[in-house]
C-alpha positions as CSV (number, residue, x, y, z in Angstrom):
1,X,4.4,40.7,33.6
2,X,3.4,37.5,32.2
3,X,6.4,35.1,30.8
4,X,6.0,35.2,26.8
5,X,4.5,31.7,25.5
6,X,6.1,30.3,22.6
7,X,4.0,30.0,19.6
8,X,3.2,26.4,18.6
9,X,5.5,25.1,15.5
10,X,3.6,24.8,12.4
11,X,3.6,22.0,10.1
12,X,5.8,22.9,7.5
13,X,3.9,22.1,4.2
14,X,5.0,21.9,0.4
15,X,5.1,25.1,-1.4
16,X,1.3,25.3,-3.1
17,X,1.7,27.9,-6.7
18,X,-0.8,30.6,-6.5
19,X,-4.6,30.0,-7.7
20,X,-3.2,32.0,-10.5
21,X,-0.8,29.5,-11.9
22,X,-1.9,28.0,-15.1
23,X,0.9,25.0,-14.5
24,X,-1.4,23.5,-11.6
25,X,-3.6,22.9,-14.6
26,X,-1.1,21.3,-16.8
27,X,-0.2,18.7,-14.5
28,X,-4.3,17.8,-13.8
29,X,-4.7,17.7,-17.2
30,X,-1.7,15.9,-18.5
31,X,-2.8,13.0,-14.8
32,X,-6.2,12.9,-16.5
33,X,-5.3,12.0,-19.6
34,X,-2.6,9.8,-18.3
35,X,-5.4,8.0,-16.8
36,X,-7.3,7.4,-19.5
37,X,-4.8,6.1,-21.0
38,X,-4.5,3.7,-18.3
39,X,-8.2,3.0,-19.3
40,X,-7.9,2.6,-22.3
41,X,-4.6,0.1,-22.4
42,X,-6.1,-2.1,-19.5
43,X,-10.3,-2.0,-20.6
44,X,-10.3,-5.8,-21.0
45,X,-9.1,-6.2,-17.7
46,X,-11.3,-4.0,-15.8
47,X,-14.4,-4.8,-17.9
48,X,-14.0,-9.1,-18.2
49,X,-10.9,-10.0,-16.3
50,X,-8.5,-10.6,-19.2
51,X,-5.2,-10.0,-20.5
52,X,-5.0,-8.1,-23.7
53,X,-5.3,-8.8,-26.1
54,X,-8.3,-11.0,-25.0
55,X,-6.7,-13.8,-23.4
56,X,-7.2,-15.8,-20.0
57,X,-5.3,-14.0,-17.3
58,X,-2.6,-17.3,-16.9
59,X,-4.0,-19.4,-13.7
60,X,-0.4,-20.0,-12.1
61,X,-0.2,-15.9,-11.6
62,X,-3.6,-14.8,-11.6
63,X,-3.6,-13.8,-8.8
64,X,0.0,-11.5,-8.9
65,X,-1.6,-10.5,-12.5
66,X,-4.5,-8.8,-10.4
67,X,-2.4,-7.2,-7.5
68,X,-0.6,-5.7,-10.2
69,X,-3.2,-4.3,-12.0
70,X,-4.7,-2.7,-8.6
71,X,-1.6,-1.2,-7.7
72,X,-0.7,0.0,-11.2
73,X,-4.7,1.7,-10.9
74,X,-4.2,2.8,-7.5
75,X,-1.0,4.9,-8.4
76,X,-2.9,6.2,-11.7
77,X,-6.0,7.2,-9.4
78,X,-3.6,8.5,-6.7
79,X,-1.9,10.8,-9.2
80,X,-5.2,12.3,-10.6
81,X,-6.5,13.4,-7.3
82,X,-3.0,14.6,-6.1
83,X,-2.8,16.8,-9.3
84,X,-6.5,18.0,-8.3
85,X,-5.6,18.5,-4.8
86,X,-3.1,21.0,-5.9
87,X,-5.3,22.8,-8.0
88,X,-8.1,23.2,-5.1
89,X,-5.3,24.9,-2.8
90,X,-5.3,21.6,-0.6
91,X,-1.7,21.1,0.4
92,X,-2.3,19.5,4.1
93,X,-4.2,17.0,2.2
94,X,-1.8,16.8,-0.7
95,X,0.9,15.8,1.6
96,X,-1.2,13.3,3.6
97,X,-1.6,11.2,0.8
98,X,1.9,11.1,-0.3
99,X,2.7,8.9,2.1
100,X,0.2,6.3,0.8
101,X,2.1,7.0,-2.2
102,X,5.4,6.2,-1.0
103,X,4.1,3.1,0.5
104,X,1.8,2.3,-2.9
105,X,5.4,2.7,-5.1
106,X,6.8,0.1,-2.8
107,X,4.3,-2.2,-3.8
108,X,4.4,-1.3,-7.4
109,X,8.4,-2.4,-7.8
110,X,7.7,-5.3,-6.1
111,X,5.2,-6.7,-8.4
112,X,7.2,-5.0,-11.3
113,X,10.1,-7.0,-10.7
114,X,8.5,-10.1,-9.6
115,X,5.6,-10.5,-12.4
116,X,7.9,-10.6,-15.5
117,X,10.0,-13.5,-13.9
118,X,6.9,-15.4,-12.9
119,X,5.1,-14.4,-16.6
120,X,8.2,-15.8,-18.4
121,X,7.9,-18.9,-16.5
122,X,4.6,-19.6,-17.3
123,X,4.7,-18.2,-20.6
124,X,8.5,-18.4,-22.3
125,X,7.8,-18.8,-25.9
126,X,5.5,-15.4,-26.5
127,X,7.8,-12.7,-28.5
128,X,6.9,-9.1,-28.1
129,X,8.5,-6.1,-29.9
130,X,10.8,-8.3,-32.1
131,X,12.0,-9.7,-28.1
132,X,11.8,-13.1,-27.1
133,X,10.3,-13.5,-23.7
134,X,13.9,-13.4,-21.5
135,X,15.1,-10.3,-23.7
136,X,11.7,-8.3,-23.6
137,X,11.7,-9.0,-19.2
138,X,13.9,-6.0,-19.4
139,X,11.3,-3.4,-20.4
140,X,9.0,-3.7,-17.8
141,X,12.0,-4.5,-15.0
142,X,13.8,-1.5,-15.8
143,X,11.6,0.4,-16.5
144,X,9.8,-0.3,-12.6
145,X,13.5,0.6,-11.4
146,X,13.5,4.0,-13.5
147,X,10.0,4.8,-11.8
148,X,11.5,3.7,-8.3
149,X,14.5,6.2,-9.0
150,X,12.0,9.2,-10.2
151,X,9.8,8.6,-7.2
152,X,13.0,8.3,-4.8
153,X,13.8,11.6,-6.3
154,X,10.4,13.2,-6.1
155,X,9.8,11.9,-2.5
156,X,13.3,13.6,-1.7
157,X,12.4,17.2,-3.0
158,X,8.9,16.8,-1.6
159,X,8.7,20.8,-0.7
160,X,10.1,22.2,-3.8
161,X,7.5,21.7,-5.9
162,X,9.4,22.8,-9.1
163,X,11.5,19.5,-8.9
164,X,9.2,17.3,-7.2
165,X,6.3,17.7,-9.8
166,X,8.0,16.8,-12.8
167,X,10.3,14.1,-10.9
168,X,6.3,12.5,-10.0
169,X,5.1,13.3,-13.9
170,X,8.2,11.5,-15.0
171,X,7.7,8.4,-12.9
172,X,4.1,8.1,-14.0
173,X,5.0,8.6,-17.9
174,X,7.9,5.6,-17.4
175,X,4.6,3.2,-16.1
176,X,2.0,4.5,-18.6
177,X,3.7,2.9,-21.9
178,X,2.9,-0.6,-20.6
179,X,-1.0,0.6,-21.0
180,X,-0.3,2.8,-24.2
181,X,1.3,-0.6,-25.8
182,X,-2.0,-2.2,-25.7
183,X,-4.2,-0.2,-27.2
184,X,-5.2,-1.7,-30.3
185,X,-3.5,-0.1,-33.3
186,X,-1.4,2.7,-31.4
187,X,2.3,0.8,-31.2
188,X,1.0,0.1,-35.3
189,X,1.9,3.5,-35.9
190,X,5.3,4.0,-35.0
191,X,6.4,0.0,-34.2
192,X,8.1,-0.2,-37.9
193,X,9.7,3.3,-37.6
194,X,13.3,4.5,-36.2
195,X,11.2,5.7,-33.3
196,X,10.1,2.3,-32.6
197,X,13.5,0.7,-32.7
198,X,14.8,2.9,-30.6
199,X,12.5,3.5,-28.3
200,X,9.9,0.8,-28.3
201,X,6.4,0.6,-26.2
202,X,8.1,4.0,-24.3
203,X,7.6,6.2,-27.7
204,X,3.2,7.5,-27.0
205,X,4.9,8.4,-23.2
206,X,7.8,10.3,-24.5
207,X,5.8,12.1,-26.9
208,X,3.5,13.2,-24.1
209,X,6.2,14.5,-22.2
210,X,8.0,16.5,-24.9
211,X,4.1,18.1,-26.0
212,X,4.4,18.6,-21.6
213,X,7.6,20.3,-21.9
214,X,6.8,23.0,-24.6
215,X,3.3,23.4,-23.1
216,X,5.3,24.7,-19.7
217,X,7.9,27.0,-21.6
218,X,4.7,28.7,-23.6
219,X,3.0,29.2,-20.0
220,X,5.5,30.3,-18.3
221,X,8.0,31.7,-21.2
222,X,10.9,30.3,-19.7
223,X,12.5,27.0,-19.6
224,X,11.8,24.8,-17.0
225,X,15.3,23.2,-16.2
226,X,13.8,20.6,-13.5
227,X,11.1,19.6,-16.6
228,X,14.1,19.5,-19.0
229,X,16.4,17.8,-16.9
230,X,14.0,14.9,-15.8
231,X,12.6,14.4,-19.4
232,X,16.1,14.1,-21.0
233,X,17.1,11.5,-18.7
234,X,13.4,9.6,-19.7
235,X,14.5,9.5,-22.7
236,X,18.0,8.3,-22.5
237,X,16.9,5.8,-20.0
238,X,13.8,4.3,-22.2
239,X,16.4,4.2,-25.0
240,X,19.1,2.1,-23.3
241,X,16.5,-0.1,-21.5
242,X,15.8,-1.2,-25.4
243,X,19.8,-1.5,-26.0
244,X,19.9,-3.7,-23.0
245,X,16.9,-5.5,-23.9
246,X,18.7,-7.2,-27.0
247,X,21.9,-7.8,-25.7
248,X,23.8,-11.3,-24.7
249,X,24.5,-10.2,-21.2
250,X,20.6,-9.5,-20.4
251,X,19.9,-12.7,-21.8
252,X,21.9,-14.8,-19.9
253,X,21.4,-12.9,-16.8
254,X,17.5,-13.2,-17.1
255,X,18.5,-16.9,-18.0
256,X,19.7,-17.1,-14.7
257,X,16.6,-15.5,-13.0
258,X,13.7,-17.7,-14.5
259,X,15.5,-21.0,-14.6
């Protein structure tokens, strides 16, 4: 008789929903609009090389202004197709590329943390959202940290997808609000407001996610816990980065990083 032969070990690879579930959908639609909201937010960069709203990127960090803005459109792009992949059936793929991801988030705190220290240098006396310069550094520090932890916790729970697709949503909605802040007129509408106050430049993303979150309980009639559970902490995050952003302690410690 001839010795039984081992089958070779698969590659194990994320769980992929049925071509049946209407959520793959969600998520493509909700990375598509996300990325035109990226579009929209950063058009006078892509289309003349300039800061919004209209200005000369700042020669001293021109160069860290543009790395920033690829990676910040490679992770937007990278998203979209990821979302699409999952539609098509295409796990193997799917998973490929979420390791360029992985890498492409390193890249994206790095710049996050280092371009508001080097943009306060340059330019200390700009106030945005009632926030001198110093104070407003920690909405786009923290809020590259909050992306980091979503990402961390995304990468982590890679193959189940009911945790690691809203963990990935949730990191991409924390990054969006620095496009949805400069589209002309939007932050108009709610700047004034409690919503505002409390929640500054984050408000258009949180709003997104909470139409997200209902959208996925009238698909699925029944709650998504995983959803709930990583929009709730968006929100009390984006809140507190705006606490933190006026308070003493912030300002001397970012007093301390730029001098």
């Amino acid at each position: 008789m001839n010795p039984t032969v081992p089958a070779e070990p698969r590659l194990a690879l994320p769980a992929v929903s049925s071509k049946s579930d209407p959520e793959r959908f969600l998520y493509a639609a909700a990375a598509a609009l996300l990325f035109l909201i990226m579009l929209l937010g950063f058009q006078q960069f892509y289309l003349h090389g300039r800061g919004y709203p209209d200005h000369e990127l700042a020669p001293p960090i021109r160069l860290l202004l543009v790395a920033h803005g690829l990676a910040m459109t490679g992770w937007m792009t990278l998203f979209l197709v990821q979302t699409l992949l999952i539609v098509s059936g295409n796990g193997r793929l799917h998973m490929t590329l979420g390791r360029l991801g992985a890498v492409l988030a390193i890249v994206m705190v790095l710049l996050g943390l280092w371009l508001p220290i080097a943009t306060t240098r340059v330019e200390p006396d700009i106030t945005l959202w009632g926030l001198d310069r110093r104070h407003f550094m920690a909405i786009p520090m923290l809020s590259i940290l909050t992306f980091a932890a979503f990402v961390a916790v995304g990468i982590s729970q890679r193959r189940r997808h009911e945790i690691h697709r809203p963990m990935m949503l949730m990191a991409t909605l924390t990054v969006v609000a620095a496009a949805s802040d400069r589209i002309t007129g939007l932050p108009g509408l709610f700047a004034l407001s409690i919503w505002g106050r409390v929640f500054g430049p984050f408000f258009p993303a949180l709003c997104i996610g909470g139409v997200l979150l209902a959208a996925k309980w009238a698909l699925r009639l029944k709650f998504d816990r995983w959803f709930a559970a990583g929009y709730a902490a968006m929100v009390g995050v984006c809140a507190c980065i705006m606490a933190v952003a006026h308070s003493r302690l912030w300002d001397q410690f970012t007093a301390f990083l730029v001098r």
